[in-house]
Residue frames relative to the residue before (quaternion, step in Angstrom):
aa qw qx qy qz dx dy dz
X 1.0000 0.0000 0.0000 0.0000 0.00 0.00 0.00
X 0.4695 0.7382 -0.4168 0.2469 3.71 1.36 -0.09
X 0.9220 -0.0183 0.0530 0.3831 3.45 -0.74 0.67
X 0.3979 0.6930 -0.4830 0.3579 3.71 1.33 0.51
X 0.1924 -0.7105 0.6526 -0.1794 3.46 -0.42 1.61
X 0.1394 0.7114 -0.6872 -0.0472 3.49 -1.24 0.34
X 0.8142 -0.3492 0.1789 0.4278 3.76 -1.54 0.73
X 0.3697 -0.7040 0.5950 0.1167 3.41 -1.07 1.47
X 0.2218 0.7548 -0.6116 0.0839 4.00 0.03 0.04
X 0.4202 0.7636 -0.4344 0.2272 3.81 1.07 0.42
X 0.2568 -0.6632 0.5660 0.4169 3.79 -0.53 -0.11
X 0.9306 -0.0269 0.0819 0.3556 3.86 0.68 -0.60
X 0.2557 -0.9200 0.2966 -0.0170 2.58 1.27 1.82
X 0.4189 -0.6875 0.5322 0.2619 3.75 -0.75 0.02
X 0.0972 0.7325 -0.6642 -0.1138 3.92 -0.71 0.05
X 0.0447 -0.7006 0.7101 0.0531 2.99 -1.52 0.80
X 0.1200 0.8130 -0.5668 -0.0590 3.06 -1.51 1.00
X 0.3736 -0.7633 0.5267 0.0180 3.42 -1.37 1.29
X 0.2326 -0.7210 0.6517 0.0352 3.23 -0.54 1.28
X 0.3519 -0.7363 0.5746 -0.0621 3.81 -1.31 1.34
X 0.2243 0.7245 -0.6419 -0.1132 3.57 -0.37 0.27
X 0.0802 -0.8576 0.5081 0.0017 4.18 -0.35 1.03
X 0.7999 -0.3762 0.3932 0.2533 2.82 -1.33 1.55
X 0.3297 -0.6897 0.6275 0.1474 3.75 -0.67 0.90
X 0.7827 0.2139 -0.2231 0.5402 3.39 -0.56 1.63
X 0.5932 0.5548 -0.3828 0.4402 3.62 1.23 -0.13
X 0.5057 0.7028 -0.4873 0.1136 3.53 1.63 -1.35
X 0.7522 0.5201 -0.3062 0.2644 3.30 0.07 -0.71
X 0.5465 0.4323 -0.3940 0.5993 3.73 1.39 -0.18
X 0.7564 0.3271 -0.4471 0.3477 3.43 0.56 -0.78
X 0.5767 0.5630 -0.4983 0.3197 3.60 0.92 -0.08
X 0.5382 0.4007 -0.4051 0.6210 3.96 1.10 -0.78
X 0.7716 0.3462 -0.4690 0.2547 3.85 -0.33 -0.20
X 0.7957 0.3953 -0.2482 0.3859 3.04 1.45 0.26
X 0.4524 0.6039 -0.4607 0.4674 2.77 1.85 0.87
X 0.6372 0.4422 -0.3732 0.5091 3.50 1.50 -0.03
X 0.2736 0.5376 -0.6275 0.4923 3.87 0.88 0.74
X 0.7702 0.5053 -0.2361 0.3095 3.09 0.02 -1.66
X 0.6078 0.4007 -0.3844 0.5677 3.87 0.59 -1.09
X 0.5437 0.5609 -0.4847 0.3935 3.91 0.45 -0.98
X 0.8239 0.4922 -0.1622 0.2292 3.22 -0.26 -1.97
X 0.6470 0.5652 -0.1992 0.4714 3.41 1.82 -1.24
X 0.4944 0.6900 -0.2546 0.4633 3.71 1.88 -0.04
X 0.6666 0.4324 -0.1552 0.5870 3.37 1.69 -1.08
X 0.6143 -0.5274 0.5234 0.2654 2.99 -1.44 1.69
X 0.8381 0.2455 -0.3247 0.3633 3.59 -1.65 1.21
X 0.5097 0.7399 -0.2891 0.3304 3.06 1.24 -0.33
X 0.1612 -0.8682 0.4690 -0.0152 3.86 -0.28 1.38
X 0.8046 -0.2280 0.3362 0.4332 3.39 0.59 -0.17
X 0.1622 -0.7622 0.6220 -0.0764 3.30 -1.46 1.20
X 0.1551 0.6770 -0.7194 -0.0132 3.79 -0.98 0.32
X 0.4408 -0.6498 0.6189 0.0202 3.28 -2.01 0.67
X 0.1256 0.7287 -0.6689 -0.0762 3.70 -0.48 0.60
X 0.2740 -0.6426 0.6605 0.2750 3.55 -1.20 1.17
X 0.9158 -0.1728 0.2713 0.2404 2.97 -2.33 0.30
X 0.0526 -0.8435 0.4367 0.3084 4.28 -0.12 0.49
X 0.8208 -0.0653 -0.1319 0.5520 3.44 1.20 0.78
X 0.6789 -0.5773 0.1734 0.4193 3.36 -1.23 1.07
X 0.4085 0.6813 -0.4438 0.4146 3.82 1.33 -0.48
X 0.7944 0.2956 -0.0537 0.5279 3.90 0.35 -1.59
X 0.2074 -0.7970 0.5663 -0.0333 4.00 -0.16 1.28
X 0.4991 0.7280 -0.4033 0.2414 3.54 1.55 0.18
X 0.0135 -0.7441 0.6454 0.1721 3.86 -0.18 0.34
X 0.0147 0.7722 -0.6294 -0.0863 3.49 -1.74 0.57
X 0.2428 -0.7585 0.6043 -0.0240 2.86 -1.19 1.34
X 0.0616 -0.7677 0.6378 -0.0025 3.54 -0.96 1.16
X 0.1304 0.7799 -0.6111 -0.0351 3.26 -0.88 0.67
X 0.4520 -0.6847 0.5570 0.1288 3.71 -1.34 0.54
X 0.1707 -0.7112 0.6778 -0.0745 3.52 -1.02 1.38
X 0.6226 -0.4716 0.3096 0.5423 3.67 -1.64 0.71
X 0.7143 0.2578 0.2566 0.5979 2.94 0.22 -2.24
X 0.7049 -0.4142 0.4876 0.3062 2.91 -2.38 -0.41
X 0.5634 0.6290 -0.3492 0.4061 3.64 1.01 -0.74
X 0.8101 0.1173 -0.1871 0.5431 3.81 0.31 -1.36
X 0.3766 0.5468 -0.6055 0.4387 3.63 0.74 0.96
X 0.7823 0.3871 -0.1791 0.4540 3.38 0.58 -0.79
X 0.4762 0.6048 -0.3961 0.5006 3.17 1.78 0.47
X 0.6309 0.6394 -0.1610 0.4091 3.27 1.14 -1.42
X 0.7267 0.4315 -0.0633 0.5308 3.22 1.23 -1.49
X 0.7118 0.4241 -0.2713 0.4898 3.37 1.21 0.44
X 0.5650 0.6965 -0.2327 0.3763 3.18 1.58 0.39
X 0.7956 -0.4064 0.3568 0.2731 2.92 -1.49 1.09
X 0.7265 0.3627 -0.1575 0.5621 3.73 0.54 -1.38
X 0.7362 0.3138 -0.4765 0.3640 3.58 0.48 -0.29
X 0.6885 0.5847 -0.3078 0.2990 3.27 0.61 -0.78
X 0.3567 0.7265 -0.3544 0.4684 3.67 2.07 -0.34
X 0.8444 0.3749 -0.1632 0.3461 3.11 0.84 -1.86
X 0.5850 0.6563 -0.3119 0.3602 3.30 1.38 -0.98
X 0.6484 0.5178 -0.2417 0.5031 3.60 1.42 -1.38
X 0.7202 0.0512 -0.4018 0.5632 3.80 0.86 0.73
X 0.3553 0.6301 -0.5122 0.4630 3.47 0.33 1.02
X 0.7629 0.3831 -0.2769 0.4411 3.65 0.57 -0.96
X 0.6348 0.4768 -0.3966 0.4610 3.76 0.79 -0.23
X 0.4904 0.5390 -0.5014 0.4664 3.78 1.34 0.21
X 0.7195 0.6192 -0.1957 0.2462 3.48 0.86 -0.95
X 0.1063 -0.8908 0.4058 0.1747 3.39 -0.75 0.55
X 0.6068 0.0288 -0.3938 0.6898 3.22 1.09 1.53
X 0.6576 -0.5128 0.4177 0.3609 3.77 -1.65 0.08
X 0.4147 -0.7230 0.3561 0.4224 3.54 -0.76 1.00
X 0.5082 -0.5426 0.6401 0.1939 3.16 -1.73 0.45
X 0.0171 -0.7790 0.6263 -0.0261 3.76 -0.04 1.12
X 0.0833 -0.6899 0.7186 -0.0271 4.06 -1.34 0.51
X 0.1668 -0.7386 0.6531 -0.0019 3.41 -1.16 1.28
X 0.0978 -0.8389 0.5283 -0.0876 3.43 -1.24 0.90
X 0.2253 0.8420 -0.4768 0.1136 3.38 -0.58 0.72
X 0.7297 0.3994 -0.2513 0.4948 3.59 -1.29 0.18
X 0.9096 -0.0980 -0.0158 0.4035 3.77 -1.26 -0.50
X 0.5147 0.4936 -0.4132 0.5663 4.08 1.33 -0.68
X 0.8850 0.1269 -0.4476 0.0168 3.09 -0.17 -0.52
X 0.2221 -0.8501 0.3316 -0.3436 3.00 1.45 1.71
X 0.6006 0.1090 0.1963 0.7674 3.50 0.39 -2.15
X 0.3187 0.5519 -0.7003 0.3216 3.12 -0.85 2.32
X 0.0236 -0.8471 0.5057 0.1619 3.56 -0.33 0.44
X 0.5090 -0.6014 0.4406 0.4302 3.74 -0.51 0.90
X 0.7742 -0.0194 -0.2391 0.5858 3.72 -1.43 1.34
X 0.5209 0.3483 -0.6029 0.4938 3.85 -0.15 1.01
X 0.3787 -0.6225 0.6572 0.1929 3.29 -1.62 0.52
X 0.1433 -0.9370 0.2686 0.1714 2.95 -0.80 1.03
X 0.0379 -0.9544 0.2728 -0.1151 2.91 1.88 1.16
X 0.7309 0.1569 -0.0070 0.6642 3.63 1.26 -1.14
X 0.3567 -0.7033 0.6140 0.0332 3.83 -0.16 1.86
X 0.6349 -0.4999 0.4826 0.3377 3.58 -1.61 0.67
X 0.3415 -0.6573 0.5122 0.4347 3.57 -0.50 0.06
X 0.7078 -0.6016 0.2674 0.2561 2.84 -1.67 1.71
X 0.5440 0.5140 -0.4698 0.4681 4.05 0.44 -0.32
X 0.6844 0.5467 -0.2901 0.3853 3.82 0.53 -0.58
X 0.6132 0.4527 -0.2693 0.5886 3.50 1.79 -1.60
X 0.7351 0.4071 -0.4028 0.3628 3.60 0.47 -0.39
X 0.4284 0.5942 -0.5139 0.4464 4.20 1.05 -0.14
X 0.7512 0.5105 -0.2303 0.3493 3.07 0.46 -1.77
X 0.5256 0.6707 -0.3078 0.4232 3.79 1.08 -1.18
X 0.6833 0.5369 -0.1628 0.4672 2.98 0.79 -1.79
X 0.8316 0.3171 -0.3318 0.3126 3.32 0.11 -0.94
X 0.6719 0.5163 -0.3596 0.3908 3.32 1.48 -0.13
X 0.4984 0.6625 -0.3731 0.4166 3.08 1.60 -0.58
X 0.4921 0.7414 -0.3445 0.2992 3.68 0.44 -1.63
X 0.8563 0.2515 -0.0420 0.4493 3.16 -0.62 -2.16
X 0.5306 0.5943 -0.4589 0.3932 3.65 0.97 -0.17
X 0.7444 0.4301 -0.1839 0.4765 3.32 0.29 -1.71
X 0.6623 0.4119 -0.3537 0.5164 4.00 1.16 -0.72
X 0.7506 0.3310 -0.4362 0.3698 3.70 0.99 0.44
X 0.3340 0.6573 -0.4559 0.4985 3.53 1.46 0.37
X 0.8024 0.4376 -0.2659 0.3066 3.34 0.52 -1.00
X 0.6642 0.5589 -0.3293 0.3714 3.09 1.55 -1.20
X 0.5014 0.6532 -0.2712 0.4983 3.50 1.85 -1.10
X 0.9450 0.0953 0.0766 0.3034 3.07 -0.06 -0.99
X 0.1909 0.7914 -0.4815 0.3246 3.70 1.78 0.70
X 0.8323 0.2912 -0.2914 0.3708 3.38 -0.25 -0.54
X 0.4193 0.6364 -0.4668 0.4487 3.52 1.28 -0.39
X 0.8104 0.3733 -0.1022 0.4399 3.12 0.33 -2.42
X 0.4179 0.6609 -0.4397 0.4418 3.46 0.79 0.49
X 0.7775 0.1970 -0.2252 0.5531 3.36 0.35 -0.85
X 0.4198 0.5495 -0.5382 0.4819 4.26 0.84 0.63
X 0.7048 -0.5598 0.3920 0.1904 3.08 -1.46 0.99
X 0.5366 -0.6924 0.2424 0.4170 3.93 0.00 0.72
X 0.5340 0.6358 -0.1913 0.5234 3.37 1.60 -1.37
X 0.6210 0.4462 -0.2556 0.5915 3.73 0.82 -1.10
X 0.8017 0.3400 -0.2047 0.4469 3.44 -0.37 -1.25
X 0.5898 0.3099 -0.4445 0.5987 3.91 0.74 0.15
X 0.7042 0.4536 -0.3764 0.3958 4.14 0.22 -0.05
X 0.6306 0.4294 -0.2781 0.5836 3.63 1.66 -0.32
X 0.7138 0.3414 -0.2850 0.5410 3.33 0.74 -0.34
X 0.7294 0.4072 -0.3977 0.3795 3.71 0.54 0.79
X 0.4101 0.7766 -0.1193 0.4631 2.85 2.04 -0.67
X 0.5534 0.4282 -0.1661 0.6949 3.43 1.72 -1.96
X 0.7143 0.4377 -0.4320 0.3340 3.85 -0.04 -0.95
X 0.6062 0.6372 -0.3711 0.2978 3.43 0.56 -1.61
X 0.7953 0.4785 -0.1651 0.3336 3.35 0.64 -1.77
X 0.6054 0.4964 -0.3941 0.4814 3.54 1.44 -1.31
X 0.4890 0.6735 -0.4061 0.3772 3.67 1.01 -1.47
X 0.7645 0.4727 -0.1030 0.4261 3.84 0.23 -1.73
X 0.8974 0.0515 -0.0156 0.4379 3.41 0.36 -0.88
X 0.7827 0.0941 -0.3509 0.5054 3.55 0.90 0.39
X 0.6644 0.4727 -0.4713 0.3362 4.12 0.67 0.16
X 0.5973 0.7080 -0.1867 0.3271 2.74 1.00 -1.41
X 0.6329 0.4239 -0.1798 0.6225 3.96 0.68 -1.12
X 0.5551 0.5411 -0.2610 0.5752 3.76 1.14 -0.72
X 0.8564 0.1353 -0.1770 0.4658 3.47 -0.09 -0.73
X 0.2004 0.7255 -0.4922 0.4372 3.41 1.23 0.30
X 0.7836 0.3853 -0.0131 0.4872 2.82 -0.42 -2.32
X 0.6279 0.4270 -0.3856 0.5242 4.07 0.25 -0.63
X 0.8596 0.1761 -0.1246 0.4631 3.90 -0.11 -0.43
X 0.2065 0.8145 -0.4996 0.2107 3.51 1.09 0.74
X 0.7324 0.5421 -0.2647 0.3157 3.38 1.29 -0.63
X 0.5597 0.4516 -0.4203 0.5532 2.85 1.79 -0.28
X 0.6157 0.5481 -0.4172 0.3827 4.02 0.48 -1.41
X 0.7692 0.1306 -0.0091 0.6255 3.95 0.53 -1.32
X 0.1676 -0.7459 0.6429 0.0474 3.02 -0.43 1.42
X 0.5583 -0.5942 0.3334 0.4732 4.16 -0.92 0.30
X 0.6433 0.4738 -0.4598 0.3877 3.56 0.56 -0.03
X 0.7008 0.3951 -0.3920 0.4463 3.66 1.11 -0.29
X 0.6234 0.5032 -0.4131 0.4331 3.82 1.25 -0.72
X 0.4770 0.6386 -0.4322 0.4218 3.63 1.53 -0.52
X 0.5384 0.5967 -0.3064 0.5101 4.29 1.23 -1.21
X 0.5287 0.7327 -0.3908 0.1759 3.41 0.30 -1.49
């Protein structure tokens, strides 16, 4: 179930993550029972992708699993299903408290760094510096490029093309970029050390 991911083309994916604590001696059913969630879940329309982090030492029995859905709608399809609820009802007798499940969407998952969990976001004064700084020089080079064009475009129009361009660069090519560039401030090592 590690790290199978398939093509993001969402505007506002969903993440869910589930924290595991498992029954010393069980790991191994609960890893095959949760590699058939996963074949299940990857069957159901919206569905983006799963990864597994086992346990980071025999002291901590915690396993987390994030996975990623289009939207709210066929998340709440998934999560209402027949096949999950098969698996879950021999899943919980591995466990040695009830899982602990967190849902995310929209601007966190923004500040995510591949193998971090992304259970506890930077605090929000930090996601907005960083936003900012990527946001800024973008929009102040749209304009210089392209001011007088978008000048003579209708205001309504020319504010829907010129957020449209941000939204996407913002999502899929600054954003993961400045992520990763200012991790030391967003995830300092004592908090990526928690993760």
């Amino acid at each position: 179930m590690s790290d199978q991911t398939s093509a993001d083309n969402s505007i506002n994916p969903v993440t869910v993550v589930i924290s595991r604590r498992v029954v010393k001696g069980q790991e191994a059913e609960f890893e095959r029972l949760s590699s058939q969630m996963t074949e299940r879940a990857a069957r159901y329309p919206g569905y983006l992708g799963a990864s597994m982090f086992r346990p980071a030492s025999s002291d901590d029995p915690e396993y987390r699993i994030i996975f990623k859905f289009n939207d709210e709608t066929t998340l709440s399809a998934w999560q209402q299903s027949s096949e999950r609820a098969e698996i879950l009802e021999q899943i919980e007798p591995l466990l040695v408290a009830p899982s602990q499940v967190e849902t995310t969407s929209g601007i966190i998952n923004w500040f995510t760094l591949p193998g971090h969990n992304p259970v506890k976001p930077p605090p929000k004064y930090k996601m907005t510096f960083v936003s900012w700084l990527a946001l800024y020089p973008t929009v102040t080079i749209i304009f210089l490029l392209f001011g007088d064009l978008l000048a003579q475009v209708p205001l309504l129009l020319r504010t829907m093309l010129i957020t449209a361009v941000v939204m996407v660069a913002m999502s899929y090519l600054l954003m993961p970029r400045f992520t990763r560039w200012f991790a030391f401030w967003l995830f300092p090592k004592r908090e990526q050390n928690e993760r």
